[in-house]
C-alpha positions as CSV (number, residue, x, y, z in Angstrom):
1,X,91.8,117.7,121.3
2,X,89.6,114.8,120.7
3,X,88.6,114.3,124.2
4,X,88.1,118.2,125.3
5,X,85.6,117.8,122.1
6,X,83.6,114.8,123.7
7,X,83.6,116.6,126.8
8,X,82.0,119.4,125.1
9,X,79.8,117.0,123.2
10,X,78.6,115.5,126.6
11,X,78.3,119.0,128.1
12,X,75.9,120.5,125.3
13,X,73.9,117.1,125.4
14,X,73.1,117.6,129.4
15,X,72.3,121.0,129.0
16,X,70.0,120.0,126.2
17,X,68.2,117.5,127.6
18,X,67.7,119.7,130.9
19,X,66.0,122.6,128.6
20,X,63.9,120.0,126.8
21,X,59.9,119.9,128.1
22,X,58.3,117.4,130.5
23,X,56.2,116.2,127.4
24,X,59.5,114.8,125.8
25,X,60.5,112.5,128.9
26,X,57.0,111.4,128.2
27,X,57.4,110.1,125.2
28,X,61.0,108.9,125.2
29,X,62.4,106.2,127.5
30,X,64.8,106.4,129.7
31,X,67.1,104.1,128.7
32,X,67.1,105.5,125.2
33,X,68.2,108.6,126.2
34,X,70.8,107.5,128.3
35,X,71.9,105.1,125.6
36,X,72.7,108.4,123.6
37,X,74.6,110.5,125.9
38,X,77.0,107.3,127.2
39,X,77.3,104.4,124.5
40,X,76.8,107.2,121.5
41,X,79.4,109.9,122.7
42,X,81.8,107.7,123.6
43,X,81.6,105.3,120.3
44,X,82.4,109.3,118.5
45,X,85.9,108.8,120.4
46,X,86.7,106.5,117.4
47,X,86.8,109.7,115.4
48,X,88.1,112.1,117.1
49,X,91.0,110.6,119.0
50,X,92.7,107.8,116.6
51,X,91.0,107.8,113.0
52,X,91.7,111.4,111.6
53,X,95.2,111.6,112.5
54,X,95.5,107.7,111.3
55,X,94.0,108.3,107.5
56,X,96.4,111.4,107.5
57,X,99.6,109.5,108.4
58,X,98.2,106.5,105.8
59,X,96.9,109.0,102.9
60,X,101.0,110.1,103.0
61,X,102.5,107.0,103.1
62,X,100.4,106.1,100.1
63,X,101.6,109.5,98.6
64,X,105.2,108.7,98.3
65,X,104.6,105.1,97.1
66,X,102.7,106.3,94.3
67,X,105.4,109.1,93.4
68,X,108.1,106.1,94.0
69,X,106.0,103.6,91.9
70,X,105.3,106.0,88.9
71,X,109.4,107.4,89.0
72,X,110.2,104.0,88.5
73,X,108.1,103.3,85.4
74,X,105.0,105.1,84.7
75,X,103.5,102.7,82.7
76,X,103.2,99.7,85.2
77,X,102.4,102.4,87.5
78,X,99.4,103.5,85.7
79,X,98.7,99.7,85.1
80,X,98.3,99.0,88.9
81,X,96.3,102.0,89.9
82,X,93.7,101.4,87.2
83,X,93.0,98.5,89.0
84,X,92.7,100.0,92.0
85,X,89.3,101.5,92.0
86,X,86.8,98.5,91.0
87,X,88.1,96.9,95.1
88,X,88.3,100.6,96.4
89,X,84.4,100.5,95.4
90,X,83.8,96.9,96.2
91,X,85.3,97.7,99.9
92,X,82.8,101.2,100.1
93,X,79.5,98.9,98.9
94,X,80.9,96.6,102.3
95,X,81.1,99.4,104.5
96,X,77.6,101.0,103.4
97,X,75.9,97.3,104.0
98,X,78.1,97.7,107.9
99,X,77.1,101.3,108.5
100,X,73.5,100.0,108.1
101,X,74.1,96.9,110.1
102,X,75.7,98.7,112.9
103,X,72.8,101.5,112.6
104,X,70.1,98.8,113.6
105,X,72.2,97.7,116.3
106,X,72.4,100.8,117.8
107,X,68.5,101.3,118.0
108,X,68.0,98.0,119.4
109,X,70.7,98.3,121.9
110,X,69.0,101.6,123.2
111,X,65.5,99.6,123.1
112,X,67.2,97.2,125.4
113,X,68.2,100.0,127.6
114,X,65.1,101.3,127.7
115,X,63.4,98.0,128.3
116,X,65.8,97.4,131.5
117,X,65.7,100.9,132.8
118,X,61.7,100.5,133.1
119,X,61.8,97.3,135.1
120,X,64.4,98.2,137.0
121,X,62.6,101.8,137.7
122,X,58.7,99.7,138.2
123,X,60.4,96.7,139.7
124,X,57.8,96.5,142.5
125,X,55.3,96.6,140.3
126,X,56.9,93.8,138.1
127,X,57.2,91.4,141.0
128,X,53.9,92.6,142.2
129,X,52.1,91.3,139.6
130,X,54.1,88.3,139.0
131,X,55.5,89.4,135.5
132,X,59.3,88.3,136.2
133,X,59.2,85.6,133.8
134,X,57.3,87.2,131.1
135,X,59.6,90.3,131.2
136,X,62.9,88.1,131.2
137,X,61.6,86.3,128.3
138,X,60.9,89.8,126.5
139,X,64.2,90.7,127.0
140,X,65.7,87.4,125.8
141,X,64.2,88.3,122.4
142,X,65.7,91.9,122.2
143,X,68.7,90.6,123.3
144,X,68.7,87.7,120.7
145,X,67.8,90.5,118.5
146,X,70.6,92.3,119.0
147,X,73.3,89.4,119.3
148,X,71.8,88.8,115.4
149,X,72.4,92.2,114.2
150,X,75.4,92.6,115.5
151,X,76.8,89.5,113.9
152,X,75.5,90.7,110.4
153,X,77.5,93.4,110.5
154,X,80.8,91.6,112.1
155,X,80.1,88.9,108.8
156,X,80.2,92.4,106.5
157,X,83.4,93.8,108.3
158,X,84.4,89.8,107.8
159,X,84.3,90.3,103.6
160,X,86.8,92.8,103.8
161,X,90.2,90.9,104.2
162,X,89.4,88.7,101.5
163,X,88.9,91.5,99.2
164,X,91.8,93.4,100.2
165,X,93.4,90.1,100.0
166,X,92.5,89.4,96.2
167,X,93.8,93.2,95.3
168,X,97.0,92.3,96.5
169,X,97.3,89.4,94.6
170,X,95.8,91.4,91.3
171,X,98.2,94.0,91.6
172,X,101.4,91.9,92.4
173,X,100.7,89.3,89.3
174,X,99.9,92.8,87.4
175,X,103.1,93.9,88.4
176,X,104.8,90.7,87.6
177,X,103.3,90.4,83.9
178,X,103.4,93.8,82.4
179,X,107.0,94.2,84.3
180,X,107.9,90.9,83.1
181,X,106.8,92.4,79.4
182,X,108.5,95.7,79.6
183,X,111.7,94.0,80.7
184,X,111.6,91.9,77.8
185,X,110.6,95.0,75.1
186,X,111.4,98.4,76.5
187,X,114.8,97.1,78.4
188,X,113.3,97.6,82.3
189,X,116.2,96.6,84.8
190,X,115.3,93.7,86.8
191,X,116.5,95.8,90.1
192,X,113.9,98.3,89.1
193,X,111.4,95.6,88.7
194,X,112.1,94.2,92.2
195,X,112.0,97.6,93.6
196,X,108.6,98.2,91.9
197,X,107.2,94.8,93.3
198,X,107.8,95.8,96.7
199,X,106.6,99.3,96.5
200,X,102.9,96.9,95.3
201,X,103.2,95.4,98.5
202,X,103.4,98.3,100.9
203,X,101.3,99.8,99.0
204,X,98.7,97.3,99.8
205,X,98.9,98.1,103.7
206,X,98.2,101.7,104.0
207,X,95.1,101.6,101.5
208,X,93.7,98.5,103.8
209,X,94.2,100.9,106.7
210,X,92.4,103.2,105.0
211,X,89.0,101.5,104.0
212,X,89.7,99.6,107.8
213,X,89.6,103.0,109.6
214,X,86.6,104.1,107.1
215,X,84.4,101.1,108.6
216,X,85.1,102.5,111.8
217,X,84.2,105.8,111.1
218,X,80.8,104.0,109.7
219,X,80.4,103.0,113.0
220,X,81.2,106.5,114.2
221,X,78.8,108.2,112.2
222,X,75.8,106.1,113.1
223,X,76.0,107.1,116.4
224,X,77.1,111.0,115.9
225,X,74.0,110.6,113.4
226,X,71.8,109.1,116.3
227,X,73.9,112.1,119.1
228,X,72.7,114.9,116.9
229,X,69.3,113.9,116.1
């Protein structure tokens, strides 16, 4: 399914661009436009392919921990999802500072298209006039450019694991205290205790899957955004 839509994305982007007037090519390079029906379309495969049917198999797996977690005592259940939210939020202000990151990317990656396709299409003229040097150099900049932006956004995506890494620890010494508590004055069994610690853990994995596969679609939507414009 997700590749018969890309196809079809690909398709209506051809016959687009074939209807569009001379004036158009005029105005917009080359490169750019190819940079949007290959690099773009096939960047959407992230979406349509792996990530929907991913957060769907996650979002269930978090389900039944939650139903196991609260069945098991509803208080320290409550307890651990309250915390849940302030790195659910610090994880979305990540991804909106890597959806931005990869967005610049993006346009300077189809300037450098652009920039090669017009050599490369006037390279006569280029040697003619002795500009070889002065037009690698050019590029050298949009390509340092572009190495810079990218790693901004690969340093966001970085700040990730350690916050998922601190909610883990949060909600485990959570766990531990408040079960440690209600052992002591409502009579919890330690077995259910144990088995509500590791229900914490796994239920660490499937919500980092989550905000991961989110990131991705960040990356996604940047270029559907740039596909549809």
């Amino acid at each position: 399914f997700g590749n018969r839509v890309l196809y079809f994305i690909r398709e209506d982007l051809v016959r687009h661009m074939q209807s569009l007037p001379i004036t158009y090519f005029d105005k917009t390079p080359v490169g750019r436009i190819v940079t949007r029906l290959t690099n773009d379309v096939a960047t959407l495969s992230e979406v349509f392919t792996d990530g929907v049917v991913s957060i769907f198999v996650q979002f269930v797996i978090l389900s039944a921990i939650i139903i196991s977690m609260i069945s098991i005592s509803w208080k320290l259940g409550l307890i651990v999802l309250f915390s849940t939210p302030l790195f659910v939020w610090a994880s979305l202000k990540i991804n909106n500072r890597i959806r931005i990151a990869y967005r610049d990317a993006k346009k300077k990656l189809s300037e450098i298209n652009s920039y090669v396709s017009e050599n490369l299409s006037g390279i006569k003229i280029v040697q003619l006039y002795n500009r070889v040097g002065k037009n690698r150099r050019r590029f050298l900049g949009l390509s340092d450019q572009y190495k810079n932006l990218t790693l901004d956004s690969i340093r966001s995506y970085a700040l990730l694991q350690p916050v998922m890494n601190l909610f883990s620890a949060t909600t485990v010494s959570l766990a531990l205290y408040f079960g440690g508590y209600f052992n002591i004055q409502e009579g919890l069994a330690i077995g259910s205790l144990v088995a509500f610690i590791l229900h914490v853990q796994d239920f660490i994995h499937p919500l980092r899957e989550v905000l991961e596969k989110y990131q991705q679609f960040q990356n996604s939507l940047t270029s559907g955004e740039r596909v549809f414009q």
